[in-house]
C-alpha positions in Angstrom: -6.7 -45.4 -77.4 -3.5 -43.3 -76.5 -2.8 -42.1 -72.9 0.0 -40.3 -71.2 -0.5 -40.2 -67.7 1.5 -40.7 -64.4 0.8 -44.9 -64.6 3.0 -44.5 -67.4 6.0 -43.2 -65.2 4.9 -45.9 -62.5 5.6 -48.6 -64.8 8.6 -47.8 -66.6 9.9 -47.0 -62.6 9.0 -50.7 -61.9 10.2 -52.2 -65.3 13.8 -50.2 -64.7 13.8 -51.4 -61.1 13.2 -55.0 -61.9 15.9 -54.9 -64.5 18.3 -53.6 -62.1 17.7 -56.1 -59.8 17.7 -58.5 -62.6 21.3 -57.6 -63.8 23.0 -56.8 -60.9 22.5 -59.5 -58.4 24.2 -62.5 -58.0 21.3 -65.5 -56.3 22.7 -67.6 -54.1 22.8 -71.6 -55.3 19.6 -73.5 -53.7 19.7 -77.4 -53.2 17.7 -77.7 -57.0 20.4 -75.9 -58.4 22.8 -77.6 -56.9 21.0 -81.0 -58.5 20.3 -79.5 -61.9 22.7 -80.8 -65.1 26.1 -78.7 -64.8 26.2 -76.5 -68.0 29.4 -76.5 -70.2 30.5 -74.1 -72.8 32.0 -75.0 -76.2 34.3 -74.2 -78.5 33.2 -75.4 -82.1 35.4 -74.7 -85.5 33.1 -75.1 -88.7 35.3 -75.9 -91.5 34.9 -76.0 -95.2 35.0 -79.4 -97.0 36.7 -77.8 -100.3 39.2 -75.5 -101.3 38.4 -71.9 -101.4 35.4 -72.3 -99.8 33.2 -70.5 -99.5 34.5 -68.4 -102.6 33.5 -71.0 -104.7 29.8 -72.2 -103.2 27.4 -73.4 -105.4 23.9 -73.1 -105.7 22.5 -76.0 -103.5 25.3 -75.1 -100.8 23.6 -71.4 -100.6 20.0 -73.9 -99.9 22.2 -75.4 -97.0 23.6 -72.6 -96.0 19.8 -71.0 -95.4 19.4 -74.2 -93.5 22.4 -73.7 -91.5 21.4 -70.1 -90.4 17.4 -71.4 -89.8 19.0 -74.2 -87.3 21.2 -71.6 -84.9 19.0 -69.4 -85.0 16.7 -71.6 -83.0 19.1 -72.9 -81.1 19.9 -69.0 -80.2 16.1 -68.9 -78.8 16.7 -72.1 -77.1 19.7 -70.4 -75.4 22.4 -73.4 -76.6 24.2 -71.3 -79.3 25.8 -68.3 -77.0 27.5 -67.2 -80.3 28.1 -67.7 -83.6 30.0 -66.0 -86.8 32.1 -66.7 -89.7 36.2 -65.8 -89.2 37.8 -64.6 -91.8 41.6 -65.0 -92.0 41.6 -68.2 -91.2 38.3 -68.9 -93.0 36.0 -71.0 -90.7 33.2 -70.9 -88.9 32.8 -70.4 -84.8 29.7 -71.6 -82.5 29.9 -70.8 -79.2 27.4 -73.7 -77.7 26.2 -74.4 -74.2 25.3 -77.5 -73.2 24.5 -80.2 -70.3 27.5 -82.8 -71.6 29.8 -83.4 -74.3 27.5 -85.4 -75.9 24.5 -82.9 -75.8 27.0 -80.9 -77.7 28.1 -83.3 -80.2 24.7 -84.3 -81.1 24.1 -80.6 -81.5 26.4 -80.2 -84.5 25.8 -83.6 -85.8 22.6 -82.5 -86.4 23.2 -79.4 -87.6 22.7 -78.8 -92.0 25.6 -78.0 -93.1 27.7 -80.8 -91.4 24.9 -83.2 -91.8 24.8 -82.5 -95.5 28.8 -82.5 -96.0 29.4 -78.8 -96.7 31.0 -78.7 -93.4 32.9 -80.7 -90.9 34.0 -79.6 -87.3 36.7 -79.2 -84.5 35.1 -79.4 -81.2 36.9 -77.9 -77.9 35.4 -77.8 -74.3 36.4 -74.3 -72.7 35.8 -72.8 -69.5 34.0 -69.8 -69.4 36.5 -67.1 -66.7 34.5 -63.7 -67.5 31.3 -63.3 -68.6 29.4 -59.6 -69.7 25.2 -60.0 -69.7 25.1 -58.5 -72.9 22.0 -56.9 -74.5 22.1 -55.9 -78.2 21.4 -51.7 -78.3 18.6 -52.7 -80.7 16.9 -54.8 -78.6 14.6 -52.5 -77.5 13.6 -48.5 -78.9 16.2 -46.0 -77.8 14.0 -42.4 -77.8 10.7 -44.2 -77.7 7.5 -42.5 -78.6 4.7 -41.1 -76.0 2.0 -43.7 -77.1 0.7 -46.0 -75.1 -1.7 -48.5 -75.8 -4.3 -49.4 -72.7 -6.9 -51.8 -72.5 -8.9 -53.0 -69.5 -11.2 -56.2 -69.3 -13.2 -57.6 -66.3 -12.8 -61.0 -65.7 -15.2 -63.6 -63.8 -13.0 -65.7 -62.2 -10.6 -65.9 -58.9 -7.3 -63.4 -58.6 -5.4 -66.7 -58.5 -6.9 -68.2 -61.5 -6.4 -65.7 -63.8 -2.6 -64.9 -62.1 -2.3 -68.4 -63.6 -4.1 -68.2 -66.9 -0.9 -65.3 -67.8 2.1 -66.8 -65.7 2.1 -70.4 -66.4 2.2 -72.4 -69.8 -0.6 -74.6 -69.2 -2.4 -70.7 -68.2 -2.2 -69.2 -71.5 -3.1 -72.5 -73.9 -6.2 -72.1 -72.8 -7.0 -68.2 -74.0 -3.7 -67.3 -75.7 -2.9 -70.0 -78.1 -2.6 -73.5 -78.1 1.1 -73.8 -78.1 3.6 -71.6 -75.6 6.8 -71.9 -72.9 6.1 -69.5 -70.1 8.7 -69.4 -67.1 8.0 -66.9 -64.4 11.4 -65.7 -63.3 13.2 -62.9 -63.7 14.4 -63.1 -67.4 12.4 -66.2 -67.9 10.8 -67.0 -71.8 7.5 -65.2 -72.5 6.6 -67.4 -75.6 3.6 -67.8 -77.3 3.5 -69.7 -80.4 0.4 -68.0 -82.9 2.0 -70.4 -86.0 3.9 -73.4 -83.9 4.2 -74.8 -87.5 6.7 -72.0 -88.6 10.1 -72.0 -89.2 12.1 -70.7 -85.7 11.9 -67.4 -85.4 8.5 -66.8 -87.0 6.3 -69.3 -84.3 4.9 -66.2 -82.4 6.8 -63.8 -79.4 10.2 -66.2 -79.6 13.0 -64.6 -77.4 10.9 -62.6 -75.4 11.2 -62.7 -71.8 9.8 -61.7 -68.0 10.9 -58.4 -67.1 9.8 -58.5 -63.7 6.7 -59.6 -61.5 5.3 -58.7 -58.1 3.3 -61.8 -57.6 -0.8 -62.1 -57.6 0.1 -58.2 -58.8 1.7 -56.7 -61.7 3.3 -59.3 -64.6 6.2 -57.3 -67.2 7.5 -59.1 -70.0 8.5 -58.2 -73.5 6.8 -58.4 -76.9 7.4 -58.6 -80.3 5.8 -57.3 -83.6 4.3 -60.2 -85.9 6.7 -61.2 -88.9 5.5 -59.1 -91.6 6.8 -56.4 -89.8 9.9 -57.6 -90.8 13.2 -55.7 -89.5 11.0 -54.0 -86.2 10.5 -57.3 -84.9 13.7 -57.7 -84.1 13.4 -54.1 -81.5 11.1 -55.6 -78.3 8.2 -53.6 -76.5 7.5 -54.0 -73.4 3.5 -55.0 -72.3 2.5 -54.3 -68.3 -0.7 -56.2 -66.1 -1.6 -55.4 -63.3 -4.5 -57.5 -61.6 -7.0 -55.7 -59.1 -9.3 -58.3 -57.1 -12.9 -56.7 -57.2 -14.2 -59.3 -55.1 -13.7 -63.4 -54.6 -14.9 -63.7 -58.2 -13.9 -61.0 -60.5 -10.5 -59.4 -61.0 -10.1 -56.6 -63.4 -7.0 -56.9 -65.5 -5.3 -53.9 -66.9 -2.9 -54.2 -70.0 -0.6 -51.1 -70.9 1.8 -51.8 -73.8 4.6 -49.0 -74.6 8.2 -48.5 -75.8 6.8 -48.1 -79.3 9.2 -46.3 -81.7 8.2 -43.1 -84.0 7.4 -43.1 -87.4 4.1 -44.0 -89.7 5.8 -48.2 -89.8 5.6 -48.2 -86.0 2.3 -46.4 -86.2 0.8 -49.5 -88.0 2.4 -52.0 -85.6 0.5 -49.4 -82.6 -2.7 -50.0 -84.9 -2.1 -53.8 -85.3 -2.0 -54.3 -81.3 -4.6 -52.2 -80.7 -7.1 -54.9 -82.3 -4.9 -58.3 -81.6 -4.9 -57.3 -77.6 -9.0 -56.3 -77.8 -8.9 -60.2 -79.4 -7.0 -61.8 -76.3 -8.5 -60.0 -73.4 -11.8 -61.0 -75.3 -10.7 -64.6 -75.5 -9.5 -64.1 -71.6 -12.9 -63.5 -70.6 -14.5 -66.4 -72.5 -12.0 -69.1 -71.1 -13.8 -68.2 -67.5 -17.1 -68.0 -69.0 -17.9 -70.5 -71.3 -14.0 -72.9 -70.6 -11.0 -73.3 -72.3 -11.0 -72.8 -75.6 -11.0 -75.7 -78.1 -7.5 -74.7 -80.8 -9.1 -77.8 -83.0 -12.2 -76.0 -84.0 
C-alpha cells in the first residue's frame, strides 16, 4: 500500500528535528563517561613488501588484497577504521584507526590480511585528533526521494513496555526479528539486525544503520538498508518510523511507515520486496506475545 498524507510531513519534521539535535549538540561528560576506556586515534602507513608494488601484484596478492578490503570494511561498521585509502606519490597505504590503547591498535593490524600474509608491513603513529567534521557521505541516503510510502499496522497483545522493548533493545528483537542483532538506543546508536550472521561483513543484515531519533515508550526512527542483491542501492539508507499507541494495559497498536525510497523501476522492486519482508516481521511480532519467543533452531 502507498499513502501520502500529512503523517508523512509529521515524521520527516521529527526525523529532521532529531538529526539536528543529533549533530549540533555537544552532551556534557557524565561520571560513565568519565570511567569509560579513553579512545585514541592512529596514524597507520601500509607499505608494500616488494618493489614496484603494487604495479607488479600477482594473482594470490589480488586474493589478499579482497581479504584486506573484507577486514576494514568491518572494522568500518565496527567504527575502529575512521578512514582508509591508498596514496599515491609516495605509494602506501593509510588507515585511520580508533582505538581504546596502543595495543588494541597494534593487534588490529596484526591481524589484518595483508600484513598477516606478508604482502604488507606497517608504520604506526599515535596522533591527536584537533578538528573533527561529522561527516555523512551525500549518498548515504536519497537526495529527491520519491512520494511512496510504505505503511503497515499490526495489533499487538502485550504491555506498551514490552513491546517498546521487543524493538529498542538487542535481547528485544532476537526474539521476533532474528536471532542475531546489536541494538543501542541513542541518538546515532547501531540499528543491526543480522538475517545471515554467517556472511561476510557487510552482507550480515542492516550493518551500519543507526537510531535516528526516539521519543521514548513513543515513536522509534532508525535507518534501513536494502538486502544485498540489491547490490549498489544498499549502500543509499531509508529511513523506517514506529510509533506505539497503548489501546489498553494489554494491547498496543504498532504502526510502521518506511519512506525515503528513490524513483525508478530498481527502487520500485526494493518498495515491492519490503512490502512482504515487513508483513513477515510485524507477523512474527505478534507471535512472539502470543505463542513466546521464537525458536531460530527450528
Amino acid at each position: 500500500m502507498i499513502t501520502i498524507n500529512n503523517k508523512y510531513l509529521k515524521i520527516s519534521f521529527l526525523i529532521g528535528l532529531f538529526t539536528v539535535i543529533f549533530s549540533g549538540i555537544s552532551f556534557g561528560v557524565d561520571e560513565r563517561e568519565q570511567n569509560m576506556p579513553k579512545t585514541e586515534y592512529y596514524f597507520v602507513q601500509l607499505l608494500g613488501t616488494r618493489h614496484d608494488w603494487p604495479e607488479n601484484m600477482i594473482p594470490e596478492e589480488t586474493k589478499v588484497m579482497e581479504e584486506h578490503y573484507v577486514y576494514l570494511q568491518k572494522l568500518v561498521l565496527d567504527k575502529k577504521v575512521f578512514l582508509a585509502g591508498p596514496v599515491h606519490d609516495p605509494v602506501f597505504g593509510m588507515i585511520i584507526l580508533k582505538a581504546d590503547s596502543l595495543e588494541e591498535a597494534k593487534k588490529i593490524m596484526d591481524m589484518e590480511p595483508s600484513v598477516f600474509k606478508g604482502v604488507h608491513t606497517y608504520e604506526m603513529h599515535p596522533m591527536h585528533v584537533s578538528l573533527l567534521v561529522e561527516n555523512f557521505s551525500p549518498e548515504r541516503f536519497v537526495r529527491e526521494p520519491s512520494d511512496m510510502m510504505l505503511t503497515r499496522e499490526i495489533v499487538v497483545p502485550a504491555s506498551l513496555e514490552q513491546v517498546w522493548r521487543a524493538w529498542t533493545t538487542t535481547g528485544g528483537v532476537k526474539t521476533f526479528f532474528s536471532s542475531e542483532a546489536e541494538v543501542e538506543l541513542t541518538l546515532g546508536g547501531k540499528y543491526e539486525i543480522y538475517f545471515v550472521p554467517s556472511a561476510p561483513p557487510g552482507l550480515r543484515g542492516s550493518e551500519g544503520c543507526r537510531v535516528l531519533s526516539y521519543l521514548p515508550m513513543k515513536m522509534l526512527s532508525f535507518e534501513w538498508n536494502a538486502p544485498p542483491k540489491f547490490e549498489m542501492l544498499r549502500k543509499v539508507h531509508t529511513q523506517v518510523v514506529l510509533t506505539f499507541d497503548e489501546i489498553d494495559a494489554n494491547s498496543v497498536k504498532v504502526t510502521l511507515s518506511h519512506h525515503g525510497w528513490g524513483k525508478g523501476d530498481r527502487w520500485r522492486e526494493v518498495y515491492d520486496y519490503f512490502d512482504s519482508a515487513w508483513g513477515y516481521v510485524l507477523d512474527n511480532l505478534k507471535k512472539r506475545f502470543v505463542e513466546g519467543p521464537l525458536d531460530w533452531e527450528e
